[in-house]
C-alpha positions as CSV (number, residue, x, y, z in Angstrom):
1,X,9.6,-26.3,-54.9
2,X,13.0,-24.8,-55.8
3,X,13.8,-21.9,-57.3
4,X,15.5,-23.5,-60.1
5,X,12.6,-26.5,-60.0
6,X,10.2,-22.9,-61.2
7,X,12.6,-21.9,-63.3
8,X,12.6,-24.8,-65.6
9,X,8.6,-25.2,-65.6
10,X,8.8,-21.3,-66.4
11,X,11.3,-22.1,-69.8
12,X,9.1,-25.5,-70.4
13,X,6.5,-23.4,-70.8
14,X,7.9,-21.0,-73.1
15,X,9.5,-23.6,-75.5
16,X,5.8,-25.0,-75.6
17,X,4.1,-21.3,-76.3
18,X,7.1,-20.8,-79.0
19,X,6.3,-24.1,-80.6
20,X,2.5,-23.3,-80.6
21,X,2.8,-20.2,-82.6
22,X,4.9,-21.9,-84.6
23,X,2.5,-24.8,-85.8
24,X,0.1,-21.7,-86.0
25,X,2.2,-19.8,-88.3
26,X,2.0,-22.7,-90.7
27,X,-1.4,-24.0,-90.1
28,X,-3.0,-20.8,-90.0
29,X,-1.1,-17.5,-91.2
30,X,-4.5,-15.4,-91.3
31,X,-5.0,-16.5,-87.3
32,X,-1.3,-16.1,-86.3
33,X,-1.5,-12.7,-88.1
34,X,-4.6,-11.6,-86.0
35,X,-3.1,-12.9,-82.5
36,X,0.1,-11.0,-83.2
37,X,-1.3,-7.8,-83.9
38,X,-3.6,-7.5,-81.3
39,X,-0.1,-8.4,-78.8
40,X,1.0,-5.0,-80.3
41,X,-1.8,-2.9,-81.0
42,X,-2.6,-3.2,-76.8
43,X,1.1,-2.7,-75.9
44,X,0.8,0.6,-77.9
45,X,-2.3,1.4,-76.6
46,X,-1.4,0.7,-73.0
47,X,2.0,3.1,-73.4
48,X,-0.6,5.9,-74.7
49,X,-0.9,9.1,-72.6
50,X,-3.9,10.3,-70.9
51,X,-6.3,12.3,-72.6
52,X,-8.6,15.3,-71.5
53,X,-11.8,14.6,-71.5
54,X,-14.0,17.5,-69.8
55,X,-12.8,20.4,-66.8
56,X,-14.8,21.4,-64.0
57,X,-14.4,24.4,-61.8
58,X,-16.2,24.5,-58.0
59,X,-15.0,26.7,-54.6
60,X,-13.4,24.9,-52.1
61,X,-15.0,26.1,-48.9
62,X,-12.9,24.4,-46.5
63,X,-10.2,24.5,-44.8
64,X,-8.7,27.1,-47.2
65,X,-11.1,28.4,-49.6
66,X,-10.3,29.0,-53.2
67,X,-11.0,27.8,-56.5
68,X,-11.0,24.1,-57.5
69,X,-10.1,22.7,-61.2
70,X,-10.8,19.0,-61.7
71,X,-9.4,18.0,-64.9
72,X,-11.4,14.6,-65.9
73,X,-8.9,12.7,-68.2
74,X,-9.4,9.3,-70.2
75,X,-6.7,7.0,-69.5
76,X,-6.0,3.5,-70.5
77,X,-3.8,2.9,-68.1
78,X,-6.3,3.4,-65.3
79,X,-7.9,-0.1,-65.3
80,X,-11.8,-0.7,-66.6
81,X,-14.8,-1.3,-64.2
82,X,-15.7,-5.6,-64.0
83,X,-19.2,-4.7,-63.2
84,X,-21.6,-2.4,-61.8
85,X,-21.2,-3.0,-58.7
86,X,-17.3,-3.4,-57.7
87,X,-15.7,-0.1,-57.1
88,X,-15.0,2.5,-60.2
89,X,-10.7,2.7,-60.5
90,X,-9.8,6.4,-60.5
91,X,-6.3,7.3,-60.4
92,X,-5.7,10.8,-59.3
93,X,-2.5,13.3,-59.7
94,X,-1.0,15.8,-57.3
95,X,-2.4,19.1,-56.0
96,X,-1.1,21.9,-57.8
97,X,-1.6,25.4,-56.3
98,X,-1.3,28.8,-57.7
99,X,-2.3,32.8,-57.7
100,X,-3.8,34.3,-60.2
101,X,-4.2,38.6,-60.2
102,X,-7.1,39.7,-59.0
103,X,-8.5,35.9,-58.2
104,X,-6.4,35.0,-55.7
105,X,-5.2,31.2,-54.8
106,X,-6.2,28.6,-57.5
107,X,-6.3,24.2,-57.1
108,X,-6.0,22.0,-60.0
109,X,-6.1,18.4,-59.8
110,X,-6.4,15.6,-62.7
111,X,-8.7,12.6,-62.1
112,X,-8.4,9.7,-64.6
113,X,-10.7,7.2,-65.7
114,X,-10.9,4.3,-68.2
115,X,-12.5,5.7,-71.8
116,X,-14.9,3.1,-71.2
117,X,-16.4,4.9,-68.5
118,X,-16.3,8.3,-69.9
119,X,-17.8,6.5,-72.7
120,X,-20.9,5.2,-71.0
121,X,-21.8,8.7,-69.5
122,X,-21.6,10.5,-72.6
123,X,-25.7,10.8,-72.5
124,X,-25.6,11.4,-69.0
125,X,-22.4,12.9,-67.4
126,X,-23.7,14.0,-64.1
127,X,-23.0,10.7,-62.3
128,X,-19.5,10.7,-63.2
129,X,-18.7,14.5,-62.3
130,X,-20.5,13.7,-58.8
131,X,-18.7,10.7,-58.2
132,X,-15.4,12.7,-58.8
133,X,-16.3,15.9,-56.7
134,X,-17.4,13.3,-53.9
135,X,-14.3,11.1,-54.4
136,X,-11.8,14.4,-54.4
137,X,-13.6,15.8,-50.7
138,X,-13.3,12.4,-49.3
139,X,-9.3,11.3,-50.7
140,X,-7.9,15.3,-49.5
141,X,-10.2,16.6,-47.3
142,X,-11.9,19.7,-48.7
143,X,-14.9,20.6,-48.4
144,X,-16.7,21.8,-52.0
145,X,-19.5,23.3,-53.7
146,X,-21.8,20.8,-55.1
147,X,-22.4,23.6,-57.6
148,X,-20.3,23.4,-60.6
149,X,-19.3,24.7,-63.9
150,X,-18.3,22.9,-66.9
151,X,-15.8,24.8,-68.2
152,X,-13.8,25.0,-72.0
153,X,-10.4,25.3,-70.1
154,X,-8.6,25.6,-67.0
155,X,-4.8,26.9,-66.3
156,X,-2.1,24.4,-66.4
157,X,-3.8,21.8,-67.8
158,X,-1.3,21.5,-71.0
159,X,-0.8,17.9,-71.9
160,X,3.1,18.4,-70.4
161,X,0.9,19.6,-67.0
162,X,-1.4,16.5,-67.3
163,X,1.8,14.3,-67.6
164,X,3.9,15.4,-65.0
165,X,1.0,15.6,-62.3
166,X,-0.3,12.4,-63.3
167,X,3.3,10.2,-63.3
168,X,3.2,10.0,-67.0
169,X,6.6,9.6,-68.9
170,X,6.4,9.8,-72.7
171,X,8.8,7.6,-74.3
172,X,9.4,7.4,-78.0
173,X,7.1,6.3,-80.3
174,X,8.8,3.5,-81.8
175,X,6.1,1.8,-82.4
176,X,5.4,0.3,-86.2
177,X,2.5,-1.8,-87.6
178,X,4.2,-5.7,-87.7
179,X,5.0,-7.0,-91.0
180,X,3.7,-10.2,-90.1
181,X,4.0,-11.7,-93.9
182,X,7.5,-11.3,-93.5
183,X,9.2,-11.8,-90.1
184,X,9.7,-14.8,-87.9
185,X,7.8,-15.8,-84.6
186,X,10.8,-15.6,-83.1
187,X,11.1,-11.7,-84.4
188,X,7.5,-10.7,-83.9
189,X,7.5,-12.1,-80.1
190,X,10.9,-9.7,-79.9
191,X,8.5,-6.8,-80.2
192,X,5.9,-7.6,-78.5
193,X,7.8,-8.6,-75.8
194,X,9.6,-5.2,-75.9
195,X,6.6,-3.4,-75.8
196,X,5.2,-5.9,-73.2
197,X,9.1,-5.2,-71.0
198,X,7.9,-1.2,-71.4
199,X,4.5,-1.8,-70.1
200,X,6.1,-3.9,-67.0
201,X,8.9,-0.9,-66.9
202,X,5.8,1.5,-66.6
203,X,4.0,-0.4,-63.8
204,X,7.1,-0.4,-61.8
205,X,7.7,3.2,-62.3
206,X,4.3,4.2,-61.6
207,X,3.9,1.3,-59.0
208,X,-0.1,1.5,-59.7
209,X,-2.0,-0.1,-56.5
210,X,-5.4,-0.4,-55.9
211,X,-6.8,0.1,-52.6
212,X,-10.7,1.2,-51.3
213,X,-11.1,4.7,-50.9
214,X,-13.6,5.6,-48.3
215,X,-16.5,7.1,-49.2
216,X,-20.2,7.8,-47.9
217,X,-21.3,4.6,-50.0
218,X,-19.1,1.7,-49.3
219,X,-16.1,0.8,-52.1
220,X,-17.7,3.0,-54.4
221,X,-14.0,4.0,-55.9
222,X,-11.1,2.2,-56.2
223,X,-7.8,4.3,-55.5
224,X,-5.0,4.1,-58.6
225,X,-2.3,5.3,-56.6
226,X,1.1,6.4,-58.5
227,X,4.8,7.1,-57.6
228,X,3.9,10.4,-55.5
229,X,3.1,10.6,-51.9
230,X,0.6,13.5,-51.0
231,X,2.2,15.9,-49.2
232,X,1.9,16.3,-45.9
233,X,1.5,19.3,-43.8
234,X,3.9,20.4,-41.6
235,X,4.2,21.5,-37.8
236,X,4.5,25.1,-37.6
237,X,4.2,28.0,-35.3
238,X,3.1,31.6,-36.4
239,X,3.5,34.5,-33.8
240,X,2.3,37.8,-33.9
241,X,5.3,40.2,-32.4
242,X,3.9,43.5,-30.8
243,X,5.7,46.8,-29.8
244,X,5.6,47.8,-25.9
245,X,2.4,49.4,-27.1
246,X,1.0,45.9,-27.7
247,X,0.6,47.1,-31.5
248,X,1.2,44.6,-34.0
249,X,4.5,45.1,-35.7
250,X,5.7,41.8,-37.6
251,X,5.2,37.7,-38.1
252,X,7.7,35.3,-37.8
253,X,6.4,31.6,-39.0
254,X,8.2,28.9,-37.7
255,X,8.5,25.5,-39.8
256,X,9.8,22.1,-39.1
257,X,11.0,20.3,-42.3
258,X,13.1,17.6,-41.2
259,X,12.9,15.9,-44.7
260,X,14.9,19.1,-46.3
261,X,18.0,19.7,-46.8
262,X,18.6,22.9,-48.5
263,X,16.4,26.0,-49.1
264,X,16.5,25.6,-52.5
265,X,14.0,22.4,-52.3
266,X,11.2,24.8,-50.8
267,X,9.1,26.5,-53.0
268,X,7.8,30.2,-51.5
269,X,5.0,32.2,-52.2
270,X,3.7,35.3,-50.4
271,X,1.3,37.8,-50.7
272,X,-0.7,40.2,-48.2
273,X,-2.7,37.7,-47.5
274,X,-1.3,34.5,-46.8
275,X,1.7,32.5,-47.8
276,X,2.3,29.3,-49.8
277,X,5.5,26.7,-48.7
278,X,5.9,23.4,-51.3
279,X,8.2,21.1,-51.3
280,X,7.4,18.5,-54.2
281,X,6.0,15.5,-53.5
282,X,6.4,16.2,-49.3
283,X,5.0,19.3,-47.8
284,X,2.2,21.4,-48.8
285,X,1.2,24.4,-46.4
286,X,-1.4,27.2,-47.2
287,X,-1.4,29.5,-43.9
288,X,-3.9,32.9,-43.7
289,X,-2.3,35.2,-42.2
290,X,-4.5,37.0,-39.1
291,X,-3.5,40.5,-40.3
292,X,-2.6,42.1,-43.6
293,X,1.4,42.2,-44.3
294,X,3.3,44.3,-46.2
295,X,4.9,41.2,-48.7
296,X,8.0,43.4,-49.4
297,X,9.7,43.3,-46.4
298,X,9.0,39.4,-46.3
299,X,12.9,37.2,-45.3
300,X,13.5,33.8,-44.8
301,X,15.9,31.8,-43.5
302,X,16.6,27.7,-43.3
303,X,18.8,26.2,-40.5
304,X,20.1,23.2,-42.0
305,X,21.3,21.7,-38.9
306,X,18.1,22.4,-37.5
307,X,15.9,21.5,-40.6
308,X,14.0,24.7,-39.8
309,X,12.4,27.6,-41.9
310,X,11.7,30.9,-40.4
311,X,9.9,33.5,-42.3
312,X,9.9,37.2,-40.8
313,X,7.2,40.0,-42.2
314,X,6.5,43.3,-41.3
315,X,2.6,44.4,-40.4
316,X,0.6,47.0,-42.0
């Protein structure tokens, strides 16, 4: 069939909805009333943010241990389970790493769910927090603590945190109970189709795919994937330089980046310990260092031609 043969069964169709709520308006205003507001009520709903529902904290004990925060959030967005037994939908946002004083390095990731989920483990919530710890060690490769602590809070988990890690973007709320007594079909399908054009505008932005995540019991979780690509780690070299004593005196890390242009996309952090590189949304490296440096005397440099960081420290 042509594409203009589709076209015109597509506006066919339209005319005949159109006339439907039409006749309905006029043969039953109490039922044309009810239809229309539920088109809008879930429009709104759908455009709502996600919601934080409960935080747990666990160690990461491999490869880089630390501190894990798993922010459980209830999202509508995130689409409800069929049944029992076809995979739970979980979308997840990006790893955000930190240092805190006297703690040291920090995770926290969001994992959303539909409310109806968080809703049926209210009586028993252990289920869902071990499906989430299982689902985060399988979909990034840590290995965690099966012990864990409910906790009242964790850092950057502000609802401006929530939204940005999770792909969220809040638009304004322009949204107003129909006057259905009042306005036309014609004007009432105007809204809801603008809410309906957000919704679509949404799912293309947040291009949300579903695909099986692996796990030890087979399409147990269903991956909500958003605009983000997890960052990848990249090749890097660290060497130890030594004196003609063969006494340590500096590092120099070595980093391909041949997605970056400019120094000022990387992200550095450096203590004694270790250091931290981040570029959003494409690299991620957390390197221990093999001996304690002196943070200080840390310089880097980025060869643009080259698409090359090098990061020189003294030793202590």
């Amino acid at each position: 069939m042509s594409s203009t043969g589709r076209t015109e069964d597509v506006l066919q169709q339209v005319d005949q909805f159109w006339s439907m709520l039409d006749d309905l308006s006029q043969s039953d205003p109490a039922a044309y009333r009810r239809f229309i507001e539920k088109q809008m009520r879930e429009g709104a709903e759908y455009s709502a943010p996600p919601l934080l529902h409960s935080s747990l904290c666990t160690e990461i004990l491999g490869p880089k241990k630390g501190s894990l925060y798993i922010n459980i959030c209830s999202w509508k967005r995130v689409p409800a389970p069929q049944d029992p037994s076809r995979p739970l939908p979980v979308c997840a946002g990006e790893l955000e790493t930190d240092t805190n004083e006297g703690q040291g390095w920090y995770t926290v990731l969001d994992v959303a769910l539909n409310p109806v989920v968080l809703q049926d483990s209210e009586k028993d919530k252990t289920e869902v927090y071990t499906l989430v710890l299982n689902f985060v060690q399988q979909q990034y490769g840590m290995r965690l603590s099966q012990q864990y602590t409910v906790v009242s809070c964790s850092p950057k988990s502000s609802p401006v945190d929530l939204h940005r890690r999770l792909g969220f973007r809040q638009r304004p709320n322009t949204f107003k109970q129909p006057d259905t007594a009042s306005q036309t079909p014609a004007a009432l399908l105007q809204q809801i189709s603008s809410l309906r054009s957000e919704k679509q505008d949404e799912d293309t932005a947040a291009q949300i795919i579903c695909r099986p995540a692996e796990h030890k019991k087979k399409d147990l979780i269903q991956v909500i994937s958003t605009t983000f690509v997890q960052p990848q780690e990249p090749e890097y070299q660290l060497e130890v330089k030594t004196d003609t004593a063969g006494v340590s005196r500096s590092m120099e890390l070595t980093v391909e980046l041949p997605k970056v242009r400019s120094m000022s996309e990387c992200q550095l952090r450096i203590s004694k310990d270790d250091v931290l590189l981040e570029v959003e949304n494409v690299y991620h490296l957390l390197l221990e260092f093999p001996k304690t440096v002196n943070e200080d005397t840390a310089s880097a440099i980025f060869n643009k031609k080259k698409r090359r960081l090098t990061l020189s420290v003294d030793v202590f």
